[in-house]
N, C-alpha and C positions, 0 to 999 in steps of 0.2 A: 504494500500500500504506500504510495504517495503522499505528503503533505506539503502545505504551503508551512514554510518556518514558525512563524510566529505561531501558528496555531497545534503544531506541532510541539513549541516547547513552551507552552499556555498548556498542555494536557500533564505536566509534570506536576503541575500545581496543585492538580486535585492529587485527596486521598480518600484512603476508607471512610464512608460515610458511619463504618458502626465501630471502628475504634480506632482513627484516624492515622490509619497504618500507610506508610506509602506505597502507592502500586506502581505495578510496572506494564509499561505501553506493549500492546502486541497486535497483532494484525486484527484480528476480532474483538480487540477491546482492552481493557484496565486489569489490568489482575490482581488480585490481594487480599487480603482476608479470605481467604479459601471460596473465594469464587471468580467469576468475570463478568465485570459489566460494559457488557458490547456493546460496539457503537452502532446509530440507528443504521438501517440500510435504505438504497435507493437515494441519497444522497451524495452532492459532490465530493469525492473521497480525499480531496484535500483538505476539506476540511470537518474533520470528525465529532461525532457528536455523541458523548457516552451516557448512558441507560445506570441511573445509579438504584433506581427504584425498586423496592419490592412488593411487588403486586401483593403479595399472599397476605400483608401486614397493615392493606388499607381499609377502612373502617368507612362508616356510613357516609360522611362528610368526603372524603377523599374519592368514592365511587360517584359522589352524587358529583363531582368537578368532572369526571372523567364520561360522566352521562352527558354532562354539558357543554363540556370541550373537546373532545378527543373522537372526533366524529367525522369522516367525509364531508366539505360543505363545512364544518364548524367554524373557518375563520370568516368566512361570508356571514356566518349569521350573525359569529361576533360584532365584525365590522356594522353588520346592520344596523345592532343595540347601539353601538357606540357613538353613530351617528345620529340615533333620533336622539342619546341621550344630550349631546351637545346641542344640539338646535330647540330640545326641548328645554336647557336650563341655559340657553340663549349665553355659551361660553365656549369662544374661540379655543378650541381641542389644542393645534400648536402651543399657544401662549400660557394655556392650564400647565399641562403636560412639561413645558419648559420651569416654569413657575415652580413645581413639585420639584425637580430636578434641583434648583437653585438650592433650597431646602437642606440639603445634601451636606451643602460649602465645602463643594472639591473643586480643587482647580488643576492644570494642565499636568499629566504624568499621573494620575488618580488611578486607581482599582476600584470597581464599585460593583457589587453585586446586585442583582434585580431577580428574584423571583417570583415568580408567577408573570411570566414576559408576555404572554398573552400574544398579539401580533407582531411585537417588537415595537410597539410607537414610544416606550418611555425606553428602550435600548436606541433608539435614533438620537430622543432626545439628551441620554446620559452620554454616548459618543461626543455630540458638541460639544460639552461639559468639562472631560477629561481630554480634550485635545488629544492632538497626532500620535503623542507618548503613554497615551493611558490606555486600561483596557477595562471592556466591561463584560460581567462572564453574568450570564442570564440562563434563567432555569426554570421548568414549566414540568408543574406535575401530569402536564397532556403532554405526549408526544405531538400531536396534531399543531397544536400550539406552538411548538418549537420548530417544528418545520415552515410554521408561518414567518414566523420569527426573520427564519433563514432566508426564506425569498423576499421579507423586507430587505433584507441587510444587500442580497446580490442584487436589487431592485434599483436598492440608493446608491450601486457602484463604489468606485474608487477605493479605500481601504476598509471600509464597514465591517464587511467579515472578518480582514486582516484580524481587526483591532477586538474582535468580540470570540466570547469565548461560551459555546451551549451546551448544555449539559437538560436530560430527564432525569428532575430526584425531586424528593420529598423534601418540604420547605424543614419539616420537623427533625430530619436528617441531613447536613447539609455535607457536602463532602470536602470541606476544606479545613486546613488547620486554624487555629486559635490566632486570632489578630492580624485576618489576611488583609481586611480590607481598610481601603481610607472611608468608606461607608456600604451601607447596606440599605437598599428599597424595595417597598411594596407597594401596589396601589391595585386593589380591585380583587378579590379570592379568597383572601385569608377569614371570613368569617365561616369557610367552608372546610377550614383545615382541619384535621381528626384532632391535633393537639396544637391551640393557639398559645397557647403560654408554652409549650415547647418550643413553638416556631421561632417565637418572638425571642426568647429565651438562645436560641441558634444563632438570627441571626445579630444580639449580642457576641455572641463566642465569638464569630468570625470579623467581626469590628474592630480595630485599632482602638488603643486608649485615646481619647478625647475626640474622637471621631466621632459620628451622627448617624442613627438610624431611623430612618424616615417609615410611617406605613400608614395603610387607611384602607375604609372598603366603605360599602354604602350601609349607613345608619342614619334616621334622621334623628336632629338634633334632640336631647329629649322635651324641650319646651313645645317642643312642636308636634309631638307624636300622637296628641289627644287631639289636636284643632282638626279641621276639614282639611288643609293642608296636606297635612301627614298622613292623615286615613286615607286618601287618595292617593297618595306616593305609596304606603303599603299596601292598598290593595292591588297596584300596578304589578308591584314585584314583591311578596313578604321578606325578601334579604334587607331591604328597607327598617325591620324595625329592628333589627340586630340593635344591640347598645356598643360603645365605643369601650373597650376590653382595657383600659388604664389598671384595672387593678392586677391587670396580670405581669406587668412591667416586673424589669430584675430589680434587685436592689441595686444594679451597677448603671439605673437609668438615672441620670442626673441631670439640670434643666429641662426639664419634659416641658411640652407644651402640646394640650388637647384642643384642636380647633374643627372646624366645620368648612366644608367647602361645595361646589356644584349645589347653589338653592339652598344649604344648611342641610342637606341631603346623604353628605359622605362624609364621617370622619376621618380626622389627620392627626394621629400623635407623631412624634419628634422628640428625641432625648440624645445627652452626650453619652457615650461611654467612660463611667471609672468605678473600675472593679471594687475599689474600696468602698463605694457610696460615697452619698452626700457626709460633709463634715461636719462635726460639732467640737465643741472642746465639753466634755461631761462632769470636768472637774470645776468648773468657775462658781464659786458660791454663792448662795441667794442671799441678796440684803432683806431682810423683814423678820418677822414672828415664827416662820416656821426655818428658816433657816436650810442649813444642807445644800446639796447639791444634785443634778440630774444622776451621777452616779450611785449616791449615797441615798435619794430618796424610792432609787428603783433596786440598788443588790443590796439594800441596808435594812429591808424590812421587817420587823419583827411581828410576834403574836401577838394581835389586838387586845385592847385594855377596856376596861369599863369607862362607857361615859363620864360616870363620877372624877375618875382618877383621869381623865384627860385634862377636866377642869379645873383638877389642880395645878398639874404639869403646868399647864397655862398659864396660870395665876402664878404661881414660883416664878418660873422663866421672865416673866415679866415685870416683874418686882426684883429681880437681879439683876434686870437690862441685859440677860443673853436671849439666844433666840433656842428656840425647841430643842432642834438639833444636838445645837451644843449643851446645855442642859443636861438633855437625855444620855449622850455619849460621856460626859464628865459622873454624871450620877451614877452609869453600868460598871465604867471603871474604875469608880470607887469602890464598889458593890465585889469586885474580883478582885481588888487589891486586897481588902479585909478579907476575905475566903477565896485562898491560891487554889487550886486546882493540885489535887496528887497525880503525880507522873508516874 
């Protein structure tokens, strides 16, 4: 088998989707973890496209995507939806779609992952994004999908394909190593994933520290979900009243922002990558009556007291001019000075 370079040594990148083992390139596919995931066939053989999925392992959600996309005719009826949906919510598709991209804040020389590619229209628009030098590796848990993908990409000529990297797999397994990318997008599918807080959870791993993962699918907003409005938007499509999945975010989501877009119709979260989480300092003492600190008033707690004897504590503490706190800790460890403990 033949390849054009660049996408030839773009296939090194990936690994085992189930224990991030590296594989190795062969004429029929990837090999590794005791199996092979071949590449699709009836496609231009320079540039190959590897199958990471396991059918046997998809669940309701997962089958119901592949009911929906993965069909003779399915990019045609995609496109169809796609376009009453812009003319119905009366938004210029390029300008949305570039917009979302922006979102990203990658510039020239970028990696950026996009799953669930659907036709390829935000892989067109993530290409202009990362310039000549970047590359964007897109993945579609349809086959069918991906091959649209692909006759966008030969469609739009010049390096498009070069520069892009396709893969079939499961958003909830992703096949690449820990902090491949300078970001990671989604826009449209993910309320149909078998495990979204897996997903979402992925493609954190595969994110750079302080980099940005973008995603959204259609929800309408919830102020809207009761008015005529909304009941009309959901009776159109019930993926409509999906709610916006924030709470499933990692603890390594940090400036998150949940917004609404297309009519107040599709949600949009947004968060940085940092493994540690959001910061605090948990030791900074509290000035007032109860005294302590975020540490000490959450690993410091002891067995509850009778209201009575609160009132007193109170009343003491405040008549000595200390605060609870300190009170309480001076009065224990008196209490253990006069009665040591036998070793």
């Amino acid at each position: 088998m033949s390849h054009d370079v660049d996408a030839y040594a773009a296939l090194q990148n990936y690994v085992s989707p189930y224990d991030h083992s590296s594989l190795v390139i062969q004429a029929e596919g990837l090999a590794g973890a005791g199996r092979i995931h071949q590449f699709l066939s009836g496609l231009d053989s320079d540039v190959p496209i590897p199958d990471f999925r396991d059918a046997g392992t998809l669940e309701e959600g997962g089958q119901t995507s592949l009911a929906m996309y993965d069909f003779e005719g399915a990019r045609q009826v995609y496109r169809n939806f796609l376009s009453w949906m812009f003319r119905t919510f009366r938004v210029d598709e390029t300008e949305f779609r570039n917009d979302l991209i922006r979102r990203l804040r990658v510039s020239d020389g970028a990696h950026v992952l996009i799953t669930g590619c659907g036709n390829g229209d935000d892989v067109l628009a993530a290409l202009d994004a990362v310039g000549p030098t970047g590359r964007v590796y897109a993945s579609d848990l349809a086959p069918e999908m991906v091959v649209a993908t692909h006759a966008a990409l030969a469609e739009k000529g010049g390096d498009a394909l070069a520069r892009t990297s396709l893969s079939v797999c499961n958003a909830g397994s992703l096949p690449f190593e820990n902090d491949f990318f300078d970001a990671a997008f989604h826009f449209g599918g993910i309320n149909l994933f078998d495990d979204i807080k897996g997903a979402i959870h992925e493609m954190t791993r595969v994110t750079k520290e302080g980099r940005r993962v973008v995603f959204g699918d259609e929800g309408v907003a919830p102020w809207l979900a009761n008015t005529e409005y909304g009941r009309m938007v959901i009776a159109n499509n019930y993926l409509w009243a999906h709610h916006a999945p924030i709470d499933l975010l990692p603890h390594a989501a940090v400036d998150p922002s949940l917004s609404w877009v297309l009519g107040n119709c599709f949600y949009l979260i947004d968060f940085e990558k940092c493994s540690s989480g959001p910061v605090i300092d948990p030791d900074v003492p509290h000035v007032g009556r109860r005294g302590g600190t975020m540490r000490s008033r959450y690993y410091g707690q002891l067995e509850g007291v009778s209201p009575e004897l609160k009132e007193v504590v109170l009343k003491v503490a405040a008549e000595q001019k200390t605060s609870v706190a300190e009170w309480l800790e001076r009065a224990i460890r008196e209490s253990i000075d006069r009665n040591p403990r036998k070793v």
